[in-house]
VMD Tcl script that draws the C-alpha trace (Angstrom):
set ca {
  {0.00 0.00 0.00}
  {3.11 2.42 0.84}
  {3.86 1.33 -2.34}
  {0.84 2.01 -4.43}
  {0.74 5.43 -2.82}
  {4.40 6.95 -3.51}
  {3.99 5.76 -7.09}
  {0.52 7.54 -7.54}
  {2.13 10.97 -5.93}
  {4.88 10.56 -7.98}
  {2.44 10.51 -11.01}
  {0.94 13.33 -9.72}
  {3.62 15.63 -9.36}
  {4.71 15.44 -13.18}
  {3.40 17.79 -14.30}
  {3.17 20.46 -11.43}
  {7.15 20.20 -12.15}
  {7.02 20.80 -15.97}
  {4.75 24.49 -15.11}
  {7.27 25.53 -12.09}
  {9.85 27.20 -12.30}
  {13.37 25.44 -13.18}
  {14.44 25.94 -9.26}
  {11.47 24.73 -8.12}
  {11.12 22.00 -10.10}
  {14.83 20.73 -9.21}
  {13.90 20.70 -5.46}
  {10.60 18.76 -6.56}
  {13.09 15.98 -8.54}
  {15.21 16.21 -5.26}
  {12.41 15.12 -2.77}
  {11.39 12.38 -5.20}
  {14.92 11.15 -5.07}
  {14.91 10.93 -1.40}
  {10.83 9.26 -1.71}
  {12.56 6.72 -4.08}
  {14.88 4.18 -1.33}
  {11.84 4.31 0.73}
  {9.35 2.90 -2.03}
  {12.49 0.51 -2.70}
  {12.39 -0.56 1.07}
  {9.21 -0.82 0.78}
  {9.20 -3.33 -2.06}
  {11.81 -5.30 -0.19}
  {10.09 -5.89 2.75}
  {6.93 -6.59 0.87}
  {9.11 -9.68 -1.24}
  {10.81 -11.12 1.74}
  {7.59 -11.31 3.84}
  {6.44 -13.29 0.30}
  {9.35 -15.42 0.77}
  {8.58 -16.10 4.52}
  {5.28 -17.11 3.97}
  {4.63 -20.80 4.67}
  {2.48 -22.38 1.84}
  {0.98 -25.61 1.36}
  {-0.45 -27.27 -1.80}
  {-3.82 -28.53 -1.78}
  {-4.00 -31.98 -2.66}
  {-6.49 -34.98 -2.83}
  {-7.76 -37.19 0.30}
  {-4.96 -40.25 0.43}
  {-6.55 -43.47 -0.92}
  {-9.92 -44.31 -3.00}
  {-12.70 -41.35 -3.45}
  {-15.81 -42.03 -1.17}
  {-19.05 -41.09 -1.87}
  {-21.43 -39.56 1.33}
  {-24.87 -40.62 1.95}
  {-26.91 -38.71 4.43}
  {-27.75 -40.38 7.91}
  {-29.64 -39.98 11.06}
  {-28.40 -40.65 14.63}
  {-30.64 -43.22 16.44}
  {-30.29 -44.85 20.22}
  {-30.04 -48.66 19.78}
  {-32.53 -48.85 23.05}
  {-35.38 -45.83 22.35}
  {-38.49 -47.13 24.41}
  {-41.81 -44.72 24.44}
  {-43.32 -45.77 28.21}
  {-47.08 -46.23 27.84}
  {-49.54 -46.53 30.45}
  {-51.17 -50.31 30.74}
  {-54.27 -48.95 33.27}
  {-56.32 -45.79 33.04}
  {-55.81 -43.46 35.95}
  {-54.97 -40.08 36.61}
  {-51.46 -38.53 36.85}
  {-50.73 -37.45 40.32}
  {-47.18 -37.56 40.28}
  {-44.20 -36.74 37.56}
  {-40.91 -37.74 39.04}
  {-38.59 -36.52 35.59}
  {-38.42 -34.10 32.98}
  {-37.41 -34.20 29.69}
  {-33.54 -34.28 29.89}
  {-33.30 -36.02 33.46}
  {-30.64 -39.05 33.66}
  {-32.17 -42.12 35.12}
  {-31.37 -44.95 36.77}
  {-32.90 -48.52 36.08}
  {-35.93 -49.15 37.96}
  {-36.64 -45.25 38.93}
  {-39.80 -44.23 39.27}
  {-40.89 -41.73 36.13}
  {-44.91 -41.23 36.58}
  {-47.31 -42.03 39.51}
  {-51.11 -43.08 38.79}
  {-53.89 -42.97 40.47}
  {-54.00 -46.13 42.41}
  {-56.20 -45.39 45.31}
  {-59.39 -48.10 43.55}
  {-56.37 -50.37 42.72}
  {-55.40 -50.32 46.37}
  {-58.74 -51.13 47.54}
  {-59.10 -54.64 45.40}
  {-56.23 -55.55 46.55}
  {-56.52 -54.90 50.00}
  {-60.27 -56.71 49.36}
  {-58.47 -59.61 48.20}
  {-56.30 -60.42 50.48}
  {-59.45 -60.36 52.55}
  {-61.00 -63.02 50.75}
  {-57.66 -65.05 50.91}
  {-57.84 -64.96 54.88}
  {-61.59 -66.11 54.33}
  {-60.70 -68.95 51.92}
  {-57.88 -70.30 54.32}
  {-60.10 -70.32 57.16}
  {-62.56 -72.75 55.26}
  {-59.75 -74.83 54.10}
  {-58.18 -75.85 58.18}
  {-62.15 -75.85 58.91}
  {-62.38 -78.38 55.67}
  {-58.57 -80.07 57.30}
  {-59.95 -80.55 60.49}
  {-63.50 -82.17 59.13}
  {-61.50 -84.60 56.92}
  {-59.37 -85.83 60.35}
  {-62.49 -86.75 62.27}
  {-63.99 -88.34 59.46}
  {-61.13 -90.53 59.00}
  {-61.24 -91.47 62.70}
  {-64.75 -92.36 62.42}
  {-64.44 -94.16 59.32}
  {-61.22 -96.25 61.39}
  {-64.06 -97.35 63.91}
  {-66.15 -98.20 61.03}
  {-68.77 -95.29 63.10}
  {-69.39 -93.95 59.66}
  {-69.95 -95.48 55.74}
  {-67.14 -94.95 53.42}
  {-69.41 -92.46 51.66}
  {-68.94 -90.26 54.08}
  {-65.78 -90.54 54.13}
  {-65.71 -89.77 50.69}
  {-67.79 -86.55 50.69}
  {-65.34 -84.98 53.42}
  {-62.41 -85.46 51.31}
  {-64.03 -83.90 48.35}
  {-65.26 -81.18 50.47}
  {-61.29 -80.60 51.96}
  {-60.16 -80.74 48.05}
  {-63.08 -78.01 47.17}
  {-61.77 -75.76 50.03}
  {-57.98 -76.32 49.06}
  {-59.12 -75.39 45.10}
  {-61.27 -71.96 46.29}
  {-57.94 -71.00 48.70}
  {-55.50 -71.35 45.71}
  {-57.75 -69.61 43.60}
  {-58.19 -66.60 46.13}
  {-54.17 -66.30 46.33}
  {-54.11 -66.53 42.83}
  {-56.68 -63.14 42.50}
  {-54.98 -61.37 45.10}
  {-51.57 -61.73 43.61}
  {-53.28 -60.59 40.04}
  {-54.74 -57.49 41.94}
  {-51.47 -56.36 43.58}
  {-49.83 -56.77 40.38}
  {-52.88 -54.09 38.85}
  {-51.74 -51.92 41.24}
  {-48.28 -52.28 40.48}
  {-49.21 -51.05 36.91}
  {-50.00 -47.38 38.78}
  {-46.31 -47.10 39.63}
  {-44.24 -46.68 36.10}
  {-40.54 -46.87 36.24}
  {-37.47 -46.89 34.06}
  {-37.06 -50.14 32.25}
  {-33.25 -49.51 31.82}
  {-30.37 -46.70 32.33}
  {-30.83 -43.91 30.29}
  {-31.79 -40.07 29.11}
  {-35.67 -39.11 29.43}
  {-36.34 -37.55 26.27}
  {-40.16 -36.60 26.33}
  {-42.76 -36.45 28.65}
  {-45.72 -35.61 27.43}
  {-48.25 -35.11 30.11}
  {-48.77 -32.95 32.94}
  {-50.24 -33.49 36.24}
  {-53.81 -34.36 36.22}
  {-54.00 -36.02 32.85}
  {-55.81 -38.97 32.39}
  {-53.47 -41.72 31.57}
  {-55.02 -44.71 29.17}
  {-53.60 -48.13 28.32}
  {-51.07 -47.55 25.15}
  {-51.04 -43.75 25.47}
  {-47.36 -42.99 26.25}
  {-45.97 -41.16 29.42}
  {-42.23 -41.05 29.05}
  {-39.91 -41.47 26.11}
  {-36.61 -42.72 27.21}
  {-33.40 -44.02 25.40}
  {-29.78 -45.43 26.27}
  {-27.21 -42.68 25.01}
  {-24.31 -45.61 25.45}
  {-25.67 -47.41 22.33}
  {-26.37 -45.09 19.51}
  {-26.26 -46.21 15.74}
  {-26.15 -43.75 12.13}
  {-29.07 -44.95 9.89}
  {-28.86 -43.87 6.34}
  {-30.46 -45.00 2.83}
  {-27.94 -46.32 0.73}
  {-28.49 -47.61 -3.31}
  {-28.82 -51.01 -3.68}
  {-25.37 -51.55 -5.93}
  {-23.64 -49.49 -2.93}
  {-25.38 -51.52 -0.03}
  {-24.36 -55.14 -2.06}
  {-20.93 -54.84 -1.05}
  {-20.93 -53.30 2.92}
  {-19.97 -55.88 4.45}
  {-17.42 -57.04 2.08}
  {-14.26 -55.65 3.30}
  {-14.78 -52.22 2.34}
  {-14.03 -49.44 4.39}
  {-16.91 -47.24 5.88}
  {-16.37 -44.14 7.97}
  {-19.04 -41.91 9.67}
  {-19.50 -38.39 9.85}
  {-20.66 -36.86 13.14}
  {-20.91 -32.86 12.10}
  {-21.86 -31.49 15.60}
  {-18.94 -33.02 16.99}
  {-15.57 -31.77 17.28}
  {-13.00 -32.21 14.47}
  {-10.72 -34.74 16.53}
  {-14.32 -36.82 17.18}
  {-16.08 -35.87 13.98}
  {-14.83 -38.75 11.39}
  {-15.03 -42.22 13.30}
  {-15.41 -45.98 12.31}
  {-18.68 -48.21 12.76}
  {-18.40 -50.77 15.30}
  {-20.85 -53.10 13.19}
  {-22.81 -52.35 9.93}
  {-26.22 -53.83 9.06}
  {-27.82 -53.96 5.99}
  {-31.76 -54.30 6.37}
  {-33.06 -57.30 4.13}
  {-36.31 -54.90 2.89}
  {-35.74 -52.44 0.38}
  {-37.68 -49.34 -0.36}
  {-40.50 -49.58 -3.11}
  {-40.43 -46.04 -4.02}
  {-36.61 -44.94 -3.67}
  {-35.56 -48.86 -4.60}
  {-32.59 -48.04 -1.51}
  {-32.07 -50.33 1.86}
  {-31.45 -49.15 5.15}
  {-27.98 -49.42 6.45}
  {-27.42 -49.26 10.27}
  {-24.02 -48.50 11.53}
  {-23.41 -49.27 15.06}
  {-21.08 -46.30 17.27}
  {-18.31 -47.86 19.14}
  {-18.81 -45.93 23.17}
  {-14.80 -46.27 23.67}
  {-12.94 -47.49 26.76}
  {-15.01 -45.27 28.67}
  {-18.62 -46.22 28.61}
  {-20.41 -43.31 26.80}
  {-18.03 -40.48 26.66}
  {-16.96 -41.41 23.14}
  {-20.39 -40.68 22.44}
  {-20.62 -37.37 24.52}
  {-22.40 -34.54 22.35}
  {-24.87 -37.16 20.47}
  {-28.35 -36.92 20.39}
  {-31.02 -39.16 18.68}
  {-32.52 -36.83 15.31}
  {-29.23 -35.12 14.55}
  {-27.66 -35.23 11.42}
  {-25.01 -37.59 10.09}
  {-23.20 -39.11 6.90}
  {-22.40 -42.54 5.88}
  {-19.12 -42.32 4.00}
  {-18.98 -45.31 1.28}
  {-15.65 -45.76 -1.19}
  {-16.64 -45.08 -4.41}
  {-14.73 -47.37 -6.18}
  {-15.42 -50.50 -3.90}
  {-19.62 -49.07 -4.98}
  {-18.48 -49.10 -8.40}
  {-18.79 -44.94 -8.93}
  {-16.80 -43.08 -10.99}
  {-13.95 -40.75 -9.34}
  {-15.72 -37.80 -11.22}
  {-19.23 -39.21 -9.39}
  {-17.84 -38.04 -6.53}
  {-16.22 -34.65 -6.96}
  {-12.33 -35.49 -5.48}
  {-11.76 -32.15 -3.43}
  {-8.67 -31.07 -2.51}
  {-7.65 -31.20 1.35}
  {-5.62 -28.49 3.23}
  {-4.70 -28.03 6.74}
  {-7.37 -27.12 9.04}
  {-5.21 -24.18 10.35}
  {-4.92 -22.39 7.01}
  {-9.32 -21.66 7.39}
  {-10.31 -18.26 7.87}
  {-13.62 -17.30 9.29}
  {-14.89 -14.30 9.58}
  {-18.21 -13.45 10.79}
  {-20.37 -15.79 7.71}
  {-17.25 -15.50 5.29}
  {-15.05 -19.27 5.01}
  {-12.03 -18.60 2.85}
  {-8.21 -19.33 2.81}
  {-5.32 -17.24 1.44}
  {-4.80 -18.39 -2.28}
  {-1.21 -17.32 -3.42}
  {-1.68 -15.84 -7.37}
  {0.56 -16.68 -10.36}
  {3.81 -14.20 -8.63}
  {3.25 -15.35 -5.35}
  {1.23 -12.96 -3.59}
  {-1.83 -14.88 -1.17}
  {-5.45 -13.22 -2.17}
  {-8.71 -14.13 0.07}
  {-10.81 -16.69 -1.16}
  {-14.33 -17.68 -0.26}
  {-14.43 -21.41 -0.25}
  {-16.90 -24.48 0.41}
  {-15.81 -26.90 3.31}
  {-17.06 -30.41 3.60}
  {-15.89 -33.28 5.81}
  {-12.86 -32.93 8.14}
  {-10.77 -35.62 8.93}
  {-7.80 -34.78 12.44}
  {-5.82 -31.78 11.05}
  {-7.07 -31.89 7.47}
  {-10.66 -30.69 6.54}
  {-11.81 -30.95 2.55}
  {-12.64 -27.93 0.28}
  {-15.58 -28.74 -2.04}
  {-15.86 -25.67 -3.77}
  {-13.52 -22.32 -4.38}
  {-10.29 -24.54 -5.19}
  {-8.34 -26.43 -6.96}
  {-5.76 -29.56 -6.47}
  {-2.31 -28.23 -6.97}
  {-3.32 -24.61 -5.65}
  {-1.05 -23.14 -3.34}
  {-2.37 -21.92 0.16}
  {-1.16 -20.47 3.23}
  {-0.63 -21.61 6.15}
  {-0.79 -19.03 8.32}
  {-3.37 -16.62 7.74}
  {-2.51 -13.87 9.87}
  {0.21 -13.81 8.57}
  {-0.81 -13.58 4.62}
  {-3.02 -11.19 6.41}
  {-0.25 -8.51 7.70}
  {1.40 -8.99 4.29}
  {-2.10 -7.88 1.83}
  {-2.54 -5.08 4.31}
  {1.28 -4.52 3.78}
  {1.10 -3.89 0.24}
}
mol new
graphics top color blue
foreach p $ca { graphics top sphere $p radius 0.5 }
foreach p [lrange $ca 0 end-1] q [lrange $ca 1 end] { graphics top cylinder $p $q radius 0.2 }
display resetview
């Protein structure tokens, strides 16, 4: 810039010296003698700042091209809690967001009628047990009697049918009274696993019906990326080939990572003629915190090789790759410092896509073989510089 502007008031003072006067105009020539080692150190500096500059060439992603295919994240374990008796909601024990244990309580019913038949049949039980020593106690006497031939073997007979009748109604009174504390057990709903409430869905005072749900819950330890694949690329997962996954909302170092298990669902779709591949997250050596920052519903990609799916490399666009260092950002602008046929670096808005450690992909704005730089504060100083 120092540059640019002792040139343009040289230009400018031309011909202000050819009207002046021959004295004046030799002091002008004199001051634009002393103006010129400046411009010239100028220029210097300018050049070896060039030369200082570290650059890097963009170049293609090392081994085959891959072609993306957009995915969902799913939990493994997603269960939607329903109610299995109608009854009133007197009691919410989570909110949406709340870690659980297994077996916590999530949402108390109304169990006060519940509470009543059970209480009624244990009643009966007592009842029914009573009749059956009463029936015990009969059969003993009879027997005596029957020993001392006092009584016909008929008799005999009828008591022990009676005893067996009393035995039969006892059994069958335990039998109801477990089946009506287990009814009332329905009223209490609780976690069927570990995990992350994700809904609930009613309020306090709602009236809760069999199969309308309560609670949705899922296990964050086993998540999975789902994504529609072509059948000719879904033939050969499995097969060897190498399949990464994209996790966008999670950081660069985290972001590309490898399926612990695929799955290819045997049902394809009529109308898109594409199957469902799962792709089962690894949760690292420690339990879940591989998977920290996931959510079920977030966006994801299934990343295929191209030439394992039989597609062409110029199917799938090979980008360049740079370091992830040489990105600028400012405020919705993405560019990188391009250096120009003489070497000096020019801003450039640019397209990322995937990232993989230190290296993230350009998909649009550049070209393999283009030089970049590395450092762009300092291709920064130097454009400001000239």
């Amino acid at each position: 810039m120092r540059l640019d502007r002792a040139h343009r008031a040289h230009r400018a003072l031309r011909p202000l010296l050819a009207a002046l006067p021959v004295s004046v105009a030799v002091a002008g020539a004199a001051a634009l003698v002393c103006l010129a080692p400046a411009v010239a150190q100028t220029q210097t500096r300018a050049q070896g700042a060039a030369t200082a500059l570290k650059v890097v060439t963009a170049d293609a992603a090392p081994g085959d091209a891959v072609v993306a295919y957009d995915g969902v994240v799913e939990a493994v374990r997603q269960t939607t809690v329903a109610a299995q008796v109608p009854g009133a909601v007197v009691r919410l024990a989570v909110k949406a967001g709340d870690r659980v244990a297994a077996g916590q309580l999530l949402v108390q019913l109304d169990a006060r009628a519940a509470a009543q038949t059970a209480e009624a049949s244990d009643a009966q039980v007592q009842a029914a047990r009573a009749a059956l020593d009463v029936a015990a106690k009969d059969l003993e006497r009879q027997r005596s009697l029957h020993a001392a031939n006092f009584i016909s073997r008929a008799a005999l007979d009828r008591a022990e049918a009676e005893f067996r009748a009393a035995q039969a109604q006892a059994g069958a009174q335990v039998a109801q009274a477990g089946a009506a504390r287990t009814q009332t057990g329905f009223f209490t709903v609780r976690a069927p696993y570990a995990g992350i409430v994700a809904d609930v869905p009613v309020t306090l005072g709602d009236m809760a019906m069999p199969g309308r749900t309560l609670v949705t819950l899922y296990d964050p330890a086993a998540l999975r990326v789902t994504a529609a694949v072509p059948q000719s690329a879904a033939a050969r997962v499995g097969q060897g080939a190498a399949v990464r996954v994209e996790l966008p909302t999670l950081p660069a170092a985290r972001r590309m990572v490898a399926p612990m298990r695929l799955q290819v669902l045997p049902a394809a779709d009529a109308a898109t003629h594409t199957l469902t591949v799962r792709a089962d997250l690894a949760p690292g050596k420690q339990g879940s915190d591989a998977l920290t920052g996931l959510l079920p519903g977030q966006f994801a990609r299934l990343w295929l090789p191209a030439a394992a799916m039989g597609d062409t490399p110029a199917a799938t666009g090979a980008s360049p790759w740079v370091p992830m260092s040489a990105i600028v950002r400012r405020a919705e602008l993405t560019g990188l410092y391009v250096l120009d046929a003489e070497g000096r670096p020019l801003l450039r808005q640019v397209r990322l896509g995937r990232s993989d450690g230190e290296r993230v992909e350009v998909l649009s704005g550049l070209a393999a073989g283009e030089r970049v730089a590395a450092e762009p504060q300092a291709a920064a100083r130097l454009v400001a510089a000239r």
